[in-house]
gemmi code that builds the backbone of each chain (N, CA, C; Angstrom):
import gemmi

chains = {
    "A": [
        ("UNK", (34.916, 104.121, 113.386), (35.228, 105.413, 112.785), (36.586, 105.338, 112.089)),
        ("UNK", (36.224, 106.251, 110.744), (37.888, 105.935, 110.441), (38.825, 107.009, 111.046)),
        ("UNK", (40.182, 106.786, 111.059), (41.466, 107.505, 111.388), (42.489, 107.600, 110.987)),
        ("UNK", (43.276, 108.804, 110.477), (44.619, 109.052, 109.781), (45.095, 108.988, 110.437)),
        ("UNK", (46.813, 108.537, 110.863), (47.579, 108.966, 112.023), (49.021, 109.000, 110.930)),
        ("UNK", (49.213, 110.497, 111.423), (50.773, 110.863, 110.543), (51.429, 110.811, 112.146)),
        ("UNK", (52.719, 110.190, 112.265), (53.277, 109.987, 113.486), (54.329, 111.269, 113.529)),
        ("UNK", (54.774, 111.108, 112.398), (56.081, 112.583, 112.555), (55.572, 113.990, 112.093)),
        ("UNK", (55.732, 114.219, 112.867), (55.497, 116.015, 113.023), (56.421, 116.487, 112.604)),
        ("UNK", (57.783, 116.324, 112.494), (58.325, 117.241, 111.283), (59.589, 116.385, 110.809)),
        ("UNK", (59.892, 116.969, 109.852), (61.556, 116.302, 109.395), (62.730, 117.375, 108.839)),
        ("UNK", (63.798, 116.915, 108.804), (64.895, 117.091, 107.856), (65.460, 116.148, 107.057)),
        ("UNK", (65.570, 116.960, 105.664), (65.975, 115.837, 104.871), (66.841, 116.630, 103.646)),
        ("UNK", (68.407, 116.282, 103.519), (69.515, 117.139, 102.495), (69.124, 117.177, 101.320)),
        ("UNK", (69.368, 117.863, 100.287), (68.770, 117.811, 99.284), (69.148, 116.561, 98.769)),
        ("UNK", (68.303, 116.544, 97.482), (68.550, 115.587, 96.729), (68.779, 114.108, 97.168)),
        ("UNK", (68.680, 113.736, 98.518), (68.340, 112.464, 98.987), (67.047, 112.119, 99.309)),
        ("UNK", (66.624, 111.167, 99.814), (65.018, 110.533, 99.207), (64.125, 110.484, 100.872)),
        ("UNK", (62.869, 110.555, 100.715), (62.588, 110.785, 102.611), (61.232, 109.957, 102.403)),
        ("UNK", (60.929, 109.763, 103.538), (59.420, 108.957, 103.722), (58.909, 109.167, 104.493)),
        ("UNK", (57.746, 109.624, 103.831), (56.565, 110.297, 105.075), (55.702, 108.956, 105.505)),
        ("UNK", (55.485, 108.819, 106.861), (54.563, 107.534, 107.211), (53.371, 107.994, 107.398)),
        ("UNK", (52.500, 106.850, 107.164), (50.679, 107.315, 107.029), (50.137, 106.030, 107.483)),
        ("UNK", (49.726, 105.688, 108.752), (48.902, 104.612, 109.175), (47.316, 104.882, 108.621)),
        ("UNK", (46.304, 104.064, 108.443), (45.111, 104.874, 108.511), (44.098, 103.669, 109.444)),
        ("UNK", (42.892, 103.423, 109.773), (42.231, 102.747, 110.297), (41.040, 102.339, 109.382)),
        ("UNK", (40.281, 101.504, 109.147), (39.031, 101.932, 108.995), (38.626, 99.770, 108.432)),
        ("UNK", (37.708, 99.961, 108.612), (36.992, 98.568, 108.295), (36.387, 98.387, 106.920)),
        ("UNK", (36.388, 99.260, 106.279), (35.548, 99.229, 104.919), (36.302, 98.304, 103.922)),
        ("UNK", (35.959, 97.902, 103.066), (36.542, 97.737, 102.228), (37.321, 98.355, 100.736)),
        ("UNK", (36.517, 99.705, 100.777), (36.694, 100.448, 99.592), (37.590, 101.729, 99.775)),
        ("UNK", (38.135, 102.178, 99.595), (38.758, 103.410, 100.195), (39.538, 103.480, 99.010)),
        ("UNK", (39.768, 105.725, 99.230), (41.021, 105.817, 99.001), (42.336, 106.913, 99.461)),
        ("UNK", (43.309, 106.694, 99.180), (44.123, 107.059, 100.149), (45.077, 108.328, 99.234)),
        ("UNK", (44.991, 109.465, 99.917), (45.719, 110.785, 99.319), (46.560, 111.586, 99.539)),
        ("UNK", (47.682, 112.137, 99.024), (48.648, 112.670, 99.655), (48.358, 114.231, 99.367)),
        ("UNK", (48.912, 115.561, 100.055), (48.529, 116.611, 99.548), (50.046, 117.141, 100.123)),
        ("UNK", (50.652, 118.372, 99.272), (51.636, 119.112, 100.193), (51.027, 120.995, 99.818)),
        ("UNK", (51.249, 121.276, 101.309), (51.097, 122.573, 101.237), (51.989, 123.265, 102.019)),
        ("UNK", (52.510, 124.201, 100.923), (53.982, 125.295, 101.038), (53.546, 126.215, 102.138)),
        ("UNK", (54.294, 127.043, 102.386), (54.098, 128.328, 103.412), (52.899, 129.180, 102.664)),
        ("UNK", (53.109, 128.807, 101.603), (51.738, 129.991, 100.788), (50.176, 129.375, 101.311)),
        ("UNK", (50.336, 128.441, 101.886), (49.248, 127.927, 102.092), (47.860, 127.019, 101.340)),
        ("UNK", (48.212, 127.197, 99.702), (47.621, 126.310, 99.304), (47.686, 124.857, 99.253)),
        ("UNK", (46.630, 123.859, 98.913), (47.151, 122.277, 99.085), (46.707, 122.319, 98.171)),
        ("UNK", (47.748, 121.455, 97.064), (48.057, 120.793, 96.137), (48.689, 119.511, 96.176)),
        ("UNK", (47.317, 118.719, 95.344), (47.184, 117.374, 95.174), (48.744, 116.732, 94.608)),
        ("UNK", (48.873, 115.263, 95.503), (50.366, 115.036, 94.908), (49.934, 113.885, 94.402)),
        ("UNK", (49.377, 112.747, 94.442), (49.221, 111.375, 95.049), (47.844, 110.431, 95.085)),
        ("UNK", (47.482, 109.738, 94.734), (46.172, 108.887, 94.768), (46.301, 107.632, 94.805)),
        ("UNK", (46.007, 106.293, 95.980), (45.956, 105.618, 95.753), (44.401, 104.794, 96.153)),
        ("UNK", (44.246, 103.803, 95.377), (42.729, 103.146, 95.542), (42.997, 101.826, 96.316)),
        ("UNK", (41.836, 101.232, 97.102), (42.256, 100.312, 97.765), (42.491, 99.025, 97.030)),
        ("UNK", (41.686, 99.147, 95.910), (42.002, 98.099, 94.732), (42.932, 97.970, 94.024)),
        ("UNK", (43.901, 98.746, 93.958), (45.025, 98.905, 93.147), (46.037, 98.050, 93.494)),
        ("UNK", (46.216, 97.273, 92.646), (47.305, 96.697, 92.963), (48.722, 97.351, 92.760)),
        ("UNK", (48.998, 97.792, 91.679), (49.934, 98.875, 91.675), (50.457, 99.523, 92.759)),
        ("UNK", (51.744, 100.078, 93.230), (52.194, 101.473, 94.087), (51.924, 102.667, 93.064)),
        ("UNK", (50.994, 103.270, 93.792), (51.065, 104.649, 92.717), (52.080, 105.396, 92.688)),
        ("UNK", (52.678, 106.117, 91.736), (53.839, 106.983, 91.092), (53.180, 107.890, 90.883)),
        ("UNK", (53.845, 109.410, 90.624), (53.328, 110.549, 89.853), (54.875, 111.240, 90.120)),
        ("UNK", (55.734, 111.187, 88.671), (57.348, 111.939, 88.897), (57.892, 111.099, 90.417)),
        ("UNK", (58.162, 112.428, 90.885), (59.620, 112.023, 92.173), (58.650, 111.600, 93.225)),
        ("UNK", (56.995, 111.018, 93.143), (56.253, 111.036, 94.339), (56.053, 109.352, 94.304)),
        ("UNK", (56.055, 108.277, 94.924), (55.559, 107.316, 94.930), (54.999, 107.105, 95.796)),
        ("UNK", (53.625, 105.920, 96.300), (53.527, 105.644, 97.556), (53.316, 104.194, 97.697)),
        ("UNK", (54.033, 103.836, 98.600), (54.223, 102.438, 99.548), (53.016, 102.396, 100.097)),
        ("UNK", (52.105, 101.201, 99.116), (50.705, 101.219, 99.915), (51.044, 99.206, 100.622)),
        ("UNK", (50.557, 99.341, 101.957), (50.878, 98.401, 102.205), (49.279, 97.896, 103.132)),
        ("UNK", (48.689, 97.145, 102.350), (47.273, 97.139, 102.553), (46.884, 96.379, 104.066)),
        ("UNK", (47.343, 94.853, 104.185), (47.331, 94.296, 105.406), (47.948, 94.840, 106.326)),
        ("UNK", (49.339, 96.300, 106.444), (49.622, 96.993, 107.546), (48.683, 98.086, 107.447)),
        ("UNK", (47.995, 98.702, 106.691), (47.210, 99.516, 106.704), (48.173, 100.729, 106.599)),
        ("UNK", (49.322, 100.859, 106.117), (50.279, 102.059, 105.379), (49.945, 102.405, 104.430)),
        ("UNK", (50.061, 103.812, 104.392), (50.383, 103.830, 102.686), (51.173, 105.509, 102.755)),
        ("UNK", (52.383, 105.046, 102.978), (53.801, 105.948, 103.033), (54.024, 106.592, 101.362)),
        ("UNK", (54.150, 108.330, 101.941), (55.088, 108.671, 100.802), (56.224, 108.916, 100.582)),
        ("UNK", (56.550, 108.175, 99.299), (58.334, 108.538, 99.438), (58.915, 109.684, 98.033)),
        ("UNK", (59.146, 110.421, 98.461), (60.113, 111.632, 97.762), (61.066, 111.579, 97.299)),
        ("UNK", (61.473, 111.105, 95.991), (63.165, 110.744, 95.725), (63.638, 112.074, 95.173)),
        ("UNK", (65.059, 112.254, 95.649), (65.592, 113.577, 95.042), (65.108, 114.605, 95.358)),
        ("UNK", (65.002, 114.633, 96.990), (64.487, 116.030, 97.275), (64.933, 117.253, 97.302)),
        ("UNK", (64.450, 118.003, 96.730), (64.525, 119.312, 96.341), (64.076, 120.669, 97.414)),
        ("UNK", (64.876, 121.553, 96.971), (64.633, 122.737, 98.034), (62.806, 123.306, 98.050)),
        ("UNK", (62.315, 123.164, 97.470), (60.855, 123.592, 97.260), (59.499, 122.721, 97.607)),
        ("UNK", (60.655, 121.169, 97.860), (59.519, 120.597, 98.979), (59.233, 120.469, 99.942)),
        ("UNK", (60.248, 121.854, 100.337), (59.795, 122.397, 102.240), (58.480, 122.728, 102.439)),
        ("UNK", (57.831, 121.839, 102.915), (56.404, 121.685, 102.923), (55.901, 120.873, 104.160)),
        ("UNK", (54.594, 121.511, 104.328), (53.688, 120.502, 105.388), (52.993, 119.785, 104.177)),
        ("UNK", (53.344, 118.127, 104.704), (52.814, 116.939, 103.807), (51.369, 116.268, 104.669)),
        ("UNK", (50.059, 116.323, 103.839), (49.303, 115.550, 104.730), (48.655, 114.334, 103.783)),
        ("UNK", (48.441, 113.427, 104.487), (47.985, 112.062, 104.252), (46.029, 112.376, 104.522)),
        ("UNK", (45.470, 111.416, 103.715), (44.411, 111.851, 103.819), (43.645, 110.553, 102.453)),
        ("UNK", (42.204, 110.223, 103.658), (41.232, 108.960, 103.094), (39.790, 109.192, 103.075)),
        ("UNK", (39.535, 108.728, 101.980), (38.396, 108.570, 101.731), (37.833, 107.584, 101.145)),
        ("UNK", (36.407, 107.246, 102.571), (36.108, 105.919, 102.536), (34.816, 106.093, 101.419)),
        ("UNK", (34.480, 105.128, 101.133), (33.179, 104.929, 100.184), (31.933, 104.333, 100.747)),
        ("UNK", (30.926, 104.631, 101.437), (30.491, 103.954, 102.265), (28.965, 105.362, 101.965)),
        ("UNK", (27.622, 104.328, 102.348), (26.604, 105.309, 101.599), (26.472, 106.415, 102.909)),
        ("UNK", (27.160, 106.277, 103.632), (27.327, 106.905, 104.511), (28.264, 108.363, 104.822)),
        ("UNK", (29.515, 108.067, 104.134), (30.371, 108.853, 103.679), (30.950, 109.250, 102.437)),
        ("UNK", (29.722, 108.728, 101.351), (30.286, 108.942, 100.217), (31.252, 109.841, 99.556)),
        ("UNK", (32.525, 109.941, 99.509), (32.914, 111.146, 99.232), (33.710, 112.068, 100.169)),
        ("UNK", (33.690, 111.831, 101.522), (34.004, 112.401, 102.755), (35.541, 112.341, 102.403)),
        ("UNK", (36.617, 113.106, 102.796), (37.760, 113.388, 103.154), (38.487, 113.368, 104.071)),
        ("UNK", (38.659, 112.632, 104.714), (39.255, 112.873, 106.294), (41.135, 113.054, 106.308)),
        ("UNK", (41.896, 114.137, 107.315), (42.862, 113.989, 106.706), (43.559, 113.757, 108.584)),
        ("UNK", (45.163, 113.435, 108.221), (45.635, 113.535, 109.304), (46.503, 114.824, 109.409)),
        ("UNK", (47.382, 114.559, 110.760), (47.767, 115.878, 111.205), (48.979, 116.849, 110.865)),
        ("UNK", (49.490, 116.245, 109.681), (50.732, 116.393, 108.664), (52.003, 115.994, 108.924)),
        ("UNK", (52.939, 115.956, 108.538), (53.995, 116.266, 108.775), (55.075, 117.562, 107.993)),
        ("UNK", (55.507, 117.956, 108.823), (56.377, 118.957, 108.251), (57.557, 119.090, 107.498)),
        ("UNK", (57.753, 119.244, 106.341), (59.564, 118.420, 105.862), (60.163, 119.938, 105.689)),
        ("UNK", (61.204, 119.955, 105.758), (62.082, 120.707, 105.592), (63.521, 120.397, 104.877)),
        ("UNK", (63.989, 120.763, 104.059), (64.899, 120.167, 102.501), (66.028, 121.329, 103.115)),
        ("UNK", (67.252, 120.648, 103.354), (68.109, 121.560, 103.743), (69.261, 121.171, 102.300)),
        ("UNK", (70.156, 122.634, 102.111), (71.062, 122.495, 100.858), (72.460, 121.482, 101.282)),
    ],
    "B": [
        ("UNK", (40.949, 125.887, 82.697), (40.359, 125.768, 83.964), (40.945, 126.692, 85.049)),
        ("UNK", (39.698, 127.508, 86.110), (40.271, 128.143, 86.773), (40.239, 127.392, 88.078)),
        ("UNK", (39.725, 126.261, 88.231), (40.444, 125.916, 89.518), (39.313, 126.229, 90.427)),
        ("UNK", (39.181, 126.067, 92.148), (38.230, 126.471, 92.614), (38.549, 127.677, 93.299)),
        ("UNK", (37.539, 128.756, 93.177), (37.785, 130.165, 93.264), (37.105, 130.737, 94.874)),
        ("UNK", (38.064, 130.963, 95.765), (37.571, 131.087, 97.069), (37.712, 132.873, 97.157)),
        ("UNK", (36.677, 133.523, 97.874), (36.817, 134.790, 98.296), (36.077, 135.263, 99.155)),
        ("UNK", (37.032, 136.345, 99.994), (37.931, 137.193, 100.112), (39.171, 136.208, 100.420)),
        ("UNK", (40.174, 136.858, 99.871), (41.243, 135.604, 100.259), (41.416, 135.904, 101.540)),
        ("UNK", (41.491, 137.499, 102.151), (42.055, 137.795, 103.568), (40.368, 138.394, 104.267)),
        ("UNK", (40.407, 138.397, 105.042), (38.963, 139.353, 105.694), (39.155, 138.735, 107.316)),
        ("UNK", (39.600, 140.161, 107.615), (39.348, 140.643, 109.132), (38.523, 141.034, 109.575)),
        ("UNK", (37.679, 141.129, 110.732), (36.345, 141.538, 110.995), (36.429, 141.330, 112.526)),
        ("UNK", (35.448, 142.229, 113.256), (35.252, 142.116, 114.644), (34.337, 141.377, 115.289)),
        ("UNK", (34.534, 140.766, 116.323), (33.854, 139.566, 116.996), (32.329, 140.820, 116.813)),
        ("UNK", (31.684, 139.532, 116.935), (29.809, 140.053, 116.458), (28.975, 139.766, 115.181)),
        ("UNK", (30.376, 140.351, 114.297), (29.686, 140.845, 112.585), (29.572, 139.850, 112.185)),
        ("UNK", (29.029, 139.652, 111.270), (28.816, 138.230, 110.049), (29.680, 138.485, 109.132)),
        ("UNK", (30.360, 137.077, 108.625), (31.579, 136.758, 107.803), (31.000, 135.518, 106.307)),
        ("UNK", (30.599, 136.425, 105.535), (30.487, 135.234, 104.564), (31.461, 134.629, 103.618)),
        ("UNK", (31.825, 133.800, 103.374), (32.960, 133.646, 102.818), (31.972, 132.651, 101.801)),
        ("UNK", (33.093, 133.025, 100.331), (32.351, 132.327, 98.874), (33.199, 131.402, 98.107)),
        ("UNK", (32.506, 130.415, 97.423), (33.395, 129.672, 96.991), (32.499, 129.139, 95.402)),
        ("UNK", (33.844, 129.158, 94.473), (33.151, 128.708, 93.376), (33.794, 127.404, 92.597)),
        ("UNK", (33.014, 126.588, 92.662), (33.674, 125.168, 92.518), (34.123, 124.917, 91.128)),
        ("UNK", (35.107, 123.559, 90.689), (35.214, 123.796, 89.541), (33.842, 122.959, 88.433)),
        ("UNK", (33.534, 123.124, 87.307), (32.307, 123.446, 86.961), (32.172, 121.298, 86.636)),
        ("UNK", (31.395, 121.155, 86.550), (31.456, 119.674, 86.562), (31.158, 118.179, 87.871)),
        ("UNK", (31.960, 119.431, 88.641), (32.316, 118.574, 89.955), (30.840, 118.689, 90.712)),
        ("UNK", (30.735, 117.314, 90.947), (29.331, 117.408, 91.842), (29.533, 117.587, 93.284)),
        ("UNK", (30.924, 117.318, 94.084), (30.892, 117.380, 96.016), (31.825, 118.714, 95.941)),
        ("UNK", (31.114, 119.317, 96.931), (31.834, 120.770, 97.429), (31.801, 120.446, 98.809)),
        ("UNK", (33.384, 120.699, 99.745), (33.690, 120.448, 100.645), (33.955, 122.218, 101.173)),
        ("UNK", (33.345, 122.307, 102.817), (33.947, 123.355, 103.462), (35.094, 122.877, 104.882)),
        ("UNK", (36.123, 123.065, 104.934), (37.220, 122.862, 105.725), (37.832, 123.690, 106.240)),
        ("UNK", (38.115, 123.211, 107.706), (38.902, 124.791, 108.613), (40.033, 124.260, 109.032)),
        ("UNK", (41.264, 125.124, 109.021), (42.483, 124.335, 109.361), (43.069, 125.173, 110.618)),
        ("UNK", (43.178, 124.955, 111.782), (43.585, 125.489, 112.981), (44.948, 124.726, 112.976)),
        ("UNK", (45.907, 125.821, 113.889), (47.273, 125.200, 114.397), (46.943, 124.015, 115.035)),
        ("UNK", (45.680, 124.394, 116.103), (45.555, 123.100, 117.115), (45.136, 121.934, 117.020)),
        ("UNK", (43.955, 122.144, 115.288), (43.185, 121.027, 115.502), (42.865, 120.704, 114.030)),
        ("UNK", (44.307, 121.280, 113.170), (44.436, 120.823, 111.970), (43.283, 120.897, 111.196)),
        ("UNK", (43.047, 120.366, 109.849), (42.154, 120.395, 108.502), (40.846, 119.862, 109.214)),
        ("UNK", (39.565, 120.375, 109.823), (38.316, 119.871, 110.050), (37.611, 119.781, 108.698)),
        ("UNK", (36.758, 118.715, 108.484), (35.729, 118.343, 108.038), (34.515, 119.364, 108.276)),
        ("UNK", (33.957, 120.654, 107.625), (33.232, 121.209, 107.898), (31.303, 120.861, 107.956)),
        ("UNK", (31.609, 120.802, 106.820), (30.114, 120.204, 105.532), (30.571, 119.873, 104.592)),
        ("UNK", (29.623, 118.983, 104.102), (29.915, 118.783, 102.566), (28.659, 118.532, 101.319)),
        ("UNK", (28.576, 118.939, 100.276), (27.798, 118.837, 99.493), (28.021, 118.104, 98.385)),
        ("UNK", (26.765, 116.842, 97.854), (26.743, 116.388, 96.601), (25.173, 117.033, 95.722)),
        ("UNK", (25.954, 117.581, 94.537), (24.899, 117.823, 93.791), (24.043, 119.009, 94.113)),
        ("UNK", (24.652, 120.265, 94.890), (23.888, 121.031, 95.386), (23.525, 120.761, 97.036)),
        ("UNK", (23.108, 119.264, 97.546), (22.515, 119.086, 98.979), (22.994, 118.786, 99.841)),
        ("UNK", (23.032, 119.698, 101.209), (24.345, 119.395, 102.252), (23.841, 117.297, 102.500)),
        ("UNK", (25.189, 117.026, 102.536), (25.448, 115.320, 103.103), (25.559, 115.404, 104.644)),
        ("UNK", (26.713, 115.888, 104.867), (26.827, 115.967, 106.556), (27.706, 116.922, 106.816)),
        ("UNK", (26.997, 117.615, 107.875), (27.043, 119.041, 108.573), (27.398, 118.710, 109.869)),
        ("UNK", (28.069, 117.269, 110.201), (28.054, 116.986, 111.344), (29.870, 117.877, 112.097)),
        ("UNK", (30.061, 118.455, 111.163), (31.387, 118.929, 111.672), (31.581, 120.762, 111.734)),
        ("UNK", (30.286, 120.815, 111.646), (29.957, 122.571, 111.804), (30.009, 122.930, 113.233)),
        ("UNK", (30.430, 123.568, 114.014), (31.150, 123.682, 115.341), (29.762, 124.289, 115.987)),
        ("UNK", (28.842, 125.103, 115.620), (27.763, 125.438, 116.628), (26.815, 125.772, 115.162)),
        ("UNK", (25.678, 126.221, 115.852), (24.722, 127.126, 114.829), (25.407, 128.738, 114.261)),
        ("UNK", (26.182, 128.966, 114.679), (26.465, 130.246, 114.449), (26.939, 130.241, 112.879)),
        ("UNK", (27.350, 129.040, 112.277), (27.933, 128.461, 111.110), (26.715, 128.167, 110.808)),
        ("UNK", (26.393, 128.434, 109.088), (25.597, 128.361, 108.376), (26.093, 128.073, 106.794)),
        ("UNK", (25.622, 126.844, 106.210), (26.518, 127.027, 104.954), (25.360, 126.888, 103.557)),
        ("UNK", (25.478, 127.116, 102.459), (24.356, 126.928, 101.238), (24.922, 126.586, 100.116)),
        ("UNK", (24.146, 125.972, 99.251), (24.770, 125.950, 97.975), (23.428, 125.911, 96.897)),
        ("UNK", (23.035, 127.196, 96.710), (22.449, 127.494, 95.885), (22.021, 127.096, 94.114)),
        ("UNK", (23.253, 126.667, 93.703), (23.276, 125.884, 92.761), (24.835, 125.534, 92.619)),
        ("UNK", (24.992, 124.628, 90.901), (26.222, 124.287, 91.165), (27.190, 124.596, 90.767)),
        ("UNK", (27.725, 126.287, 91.029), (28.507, 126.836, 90.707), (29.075, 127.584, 91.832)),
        ("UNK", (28.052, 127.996, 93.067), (28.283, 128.968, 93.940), (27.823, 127.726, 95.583)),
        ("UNK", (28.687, 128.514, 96.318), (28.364, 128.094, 97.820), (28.908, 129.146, 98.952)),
        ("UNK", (28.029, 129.318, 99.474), (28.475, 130.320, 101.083), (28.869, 129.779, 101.972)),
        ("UNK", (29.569, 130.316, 102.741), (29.760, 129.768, 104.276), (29.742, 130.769, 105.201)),
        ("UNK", (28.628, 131.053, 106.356), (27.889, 132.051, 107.310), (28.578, 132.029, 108.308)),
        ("UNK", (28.913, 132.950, 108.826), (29.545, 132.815, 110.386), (28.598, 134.442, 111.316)),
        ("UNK", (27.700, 134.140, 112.117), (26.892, 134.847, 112.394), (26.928, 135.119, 114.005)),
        ("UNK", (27.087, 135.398, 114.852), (28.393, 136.440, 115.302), (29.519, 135.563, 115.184)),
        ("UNK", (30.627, 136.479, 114.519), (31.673, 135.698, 114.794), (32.330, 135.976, 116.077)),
        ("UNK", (33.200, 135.486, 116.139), (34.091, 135.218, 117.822), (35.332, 134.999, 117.158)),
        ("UNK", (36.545, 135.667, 118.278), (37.985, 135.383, 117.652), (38.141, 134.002, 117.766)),
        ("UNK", (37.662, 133.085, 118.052), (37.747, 131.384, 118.154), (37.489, 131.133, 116.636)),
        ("UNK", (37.124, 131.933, 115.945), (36.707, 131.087, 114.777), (37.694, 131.814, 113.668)),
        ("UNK", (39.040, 132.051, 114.198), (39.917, 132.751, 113.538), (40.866, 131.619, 112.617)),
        ("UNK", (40.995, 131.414, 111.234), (41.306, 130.541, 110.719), (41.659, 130.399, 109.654)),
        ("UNK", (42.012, 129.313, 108.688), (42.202, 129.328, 107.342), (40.975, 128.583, 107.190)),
        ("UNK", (39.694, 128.555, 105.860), (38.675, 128.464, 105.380), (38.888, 127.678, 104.226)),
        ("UNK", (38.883, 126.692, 104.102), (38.910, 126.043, 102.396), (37.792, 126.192, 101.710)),
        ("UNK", (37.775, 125.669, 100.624), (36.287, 124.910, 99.708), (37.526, 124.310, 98.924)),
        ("UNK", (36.759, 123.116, 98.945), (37.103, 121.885, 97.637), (36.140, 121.562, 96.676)),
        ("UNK", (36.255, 121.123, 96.053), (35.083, 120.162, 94.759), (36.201, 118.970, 94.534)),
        ("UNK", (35.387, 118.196, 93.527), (35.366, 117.119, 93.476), (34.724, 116.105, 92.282)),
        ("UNK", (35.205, 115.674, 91.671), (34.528, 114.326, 91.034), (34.437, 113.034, 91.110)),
        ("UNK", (33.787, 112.095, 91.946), (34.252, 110.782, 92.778), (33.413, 110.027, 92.227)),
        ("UNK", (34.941, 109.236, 91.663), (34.626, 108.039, 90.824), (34.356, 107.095, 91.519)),
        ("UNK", (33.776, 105.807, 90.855), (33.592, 104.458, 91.752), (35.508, 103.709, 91.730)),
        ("UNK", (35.906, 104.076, 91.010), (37.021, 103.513, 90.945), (38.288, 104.563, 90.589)),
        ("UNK", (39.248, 104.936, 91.425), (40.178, 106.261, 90.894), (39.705, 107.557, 91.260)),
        ("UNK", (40.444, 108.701, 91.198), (39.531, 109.370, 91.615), (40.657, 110.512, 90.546)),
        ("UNK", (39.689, 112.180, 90.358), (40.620, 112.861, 90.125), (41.318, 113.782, 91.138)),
        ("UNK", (41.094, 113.263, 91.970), (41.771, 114.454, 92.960), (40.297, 115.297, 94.139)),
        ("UNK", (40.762, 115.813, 94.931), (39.800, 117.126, 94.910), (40.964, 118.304, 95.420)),
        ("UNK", (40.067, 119.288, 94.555), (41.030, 120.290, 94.422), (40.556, 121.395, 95.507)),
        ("UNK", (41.278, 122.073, 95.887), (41.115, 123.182, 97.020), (41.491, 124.313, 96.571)),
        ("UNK", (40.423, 125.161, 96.804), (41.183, 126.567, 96.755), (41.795, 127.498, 97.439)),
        ("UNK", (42.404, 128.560, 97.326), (43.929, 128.819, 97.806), (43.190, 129.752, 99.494)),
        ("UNK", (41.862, 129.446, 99.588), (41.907, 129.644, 101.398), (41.329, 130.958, 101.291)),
        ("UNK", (40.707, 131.322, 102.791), (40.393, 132.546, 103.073), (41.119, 132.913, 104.096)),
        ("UNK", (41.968, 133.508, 104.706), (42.293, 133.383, 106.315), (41.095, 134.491, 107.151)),
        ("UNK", (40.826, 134.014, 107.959), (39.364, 134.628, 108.479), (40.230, 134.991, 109.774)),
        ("UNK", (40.708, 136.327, 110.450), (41.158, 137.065, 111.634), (39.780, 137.487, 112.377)),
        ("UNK", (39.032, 137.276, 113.426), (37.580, 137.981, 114.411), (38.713, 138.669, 115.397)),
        ("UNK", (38.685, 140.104, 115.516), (39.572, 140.820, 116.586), (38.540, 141.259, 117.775)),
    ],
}
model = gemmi.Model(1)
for chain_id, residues in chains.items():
    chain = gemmi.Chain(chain_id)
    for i, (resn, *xyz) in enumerate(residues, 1):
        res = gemmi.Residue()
        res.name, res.seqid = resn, gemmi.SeqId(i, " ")
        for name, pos in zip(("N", "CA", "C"), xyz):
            atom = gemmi.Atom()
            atom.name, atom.element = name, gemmi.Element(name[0])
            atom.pos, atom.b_iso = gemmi.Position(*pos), 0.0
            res.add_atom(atom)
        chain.add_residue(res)
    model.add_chain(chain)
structure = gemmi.Structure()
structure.add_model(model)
structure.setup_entities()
């Protein structure tokens, strides 16, 4: 079965310095892919992040990168220049490809950041 | 694009009644996901649909949950008596899943479902 495991449950982090959310995941497949989401106190989740298991690349998108580290089975996000508005619950989240789960989403249990001035 | 369109955003209701909650995906996307997010037990995997036909329902908590997708614009989600246990935030997602890359799947902004 696969499994997300976000280890930190919450953080602090000053503005404008850089933070890293950790994201173990499990799974035996070969195909996957791996997603970041942050959702504010308003409660919506909005997509930050995509990475494929084929990619050789670290995916980027602006101040979001992620440290995919395939043989540890990581794939950490890091936040440079954090800002007051990414006080947010961050969740990590995979989806395997398998005719079984085509498409399936599985996420882990977030972590919480908090951006102090 | 409007994004995927979830409603009632708020709906309170008393343990017993039936709670349908609606979701309208964005137009294109063939997988519509239903997801419940509890303090305790975080973002569940509800059901999910490709192309209109539930895939796996293996994360629907009893029969009292009932979900449809009529075609591919609209989908329900049944809660038939409800119980304050099933007090929650409600997603729907869609989706377009590539063999390679993906665009995302997008969620809409939630129902919070209160059973008093």
């Amino acid at each position: 079965a696969q499994k997300i495991t976000q280890t930190q449950p919450g953080m602090f982090v000053q503005e404008k310095e850089a933070v890293t959310l950790d994201c173990t995941y499990d799974t035996s497949d070969q195909s996957y892919g791996l997603f970041w989401y942050k959702q504010p106190s308003s409660g919506e989740m909005i997509f930050l992040i995509y990475q494929g298991s084929y990619d050789e690349q670290n995916a980027t998108e602006g101040r979001y990168s992620l440290n995919f580290q395939k043989a540890r089975k990581s794939a950490n996000l890091v936040i440079s220049a954090s800002q007051l508005g990414d006080s947010a619950m961050y969740f990590c989240a995979m989806r395997v490809m398998t005719t079984d789960s085509w498409g399936k989403l599985q996420f882990g249990a977030g972590t919480q950041v908090v951006v102090t001035p | 694009d409007a994004g995927v369109i979830q409603s009632p955003r708020h709906e309170v209701t008393e343990m017993g009644q039936e709670v349908t909650l609606r979701c309208k995906p964005i137009s294109g996307h063939d997988y519509l996901f239903w997801y419940r997010q509890t303090m305790m037990r975080g973002l569940e995997l509800l059901i999910y649909f490709n192309n209109n036909v539930p895939i796996d329902d293996s994360g629907m908590p009893e029969d009292r949950f009932s979900a449809k997708m009529p075609n591919a614009s609209f989908s329900t989600l049944k809660i038939q008596p409800s119980e304050p246990r099933d007090s929650a935030v409600y997603f729907c997602a869609s989706s377009l899943v590539q063999l390679r890359g993906s665009v995302g799947y997008t969620f809409g902004s939630g129902t919070r479902l209160t059973v008093v």
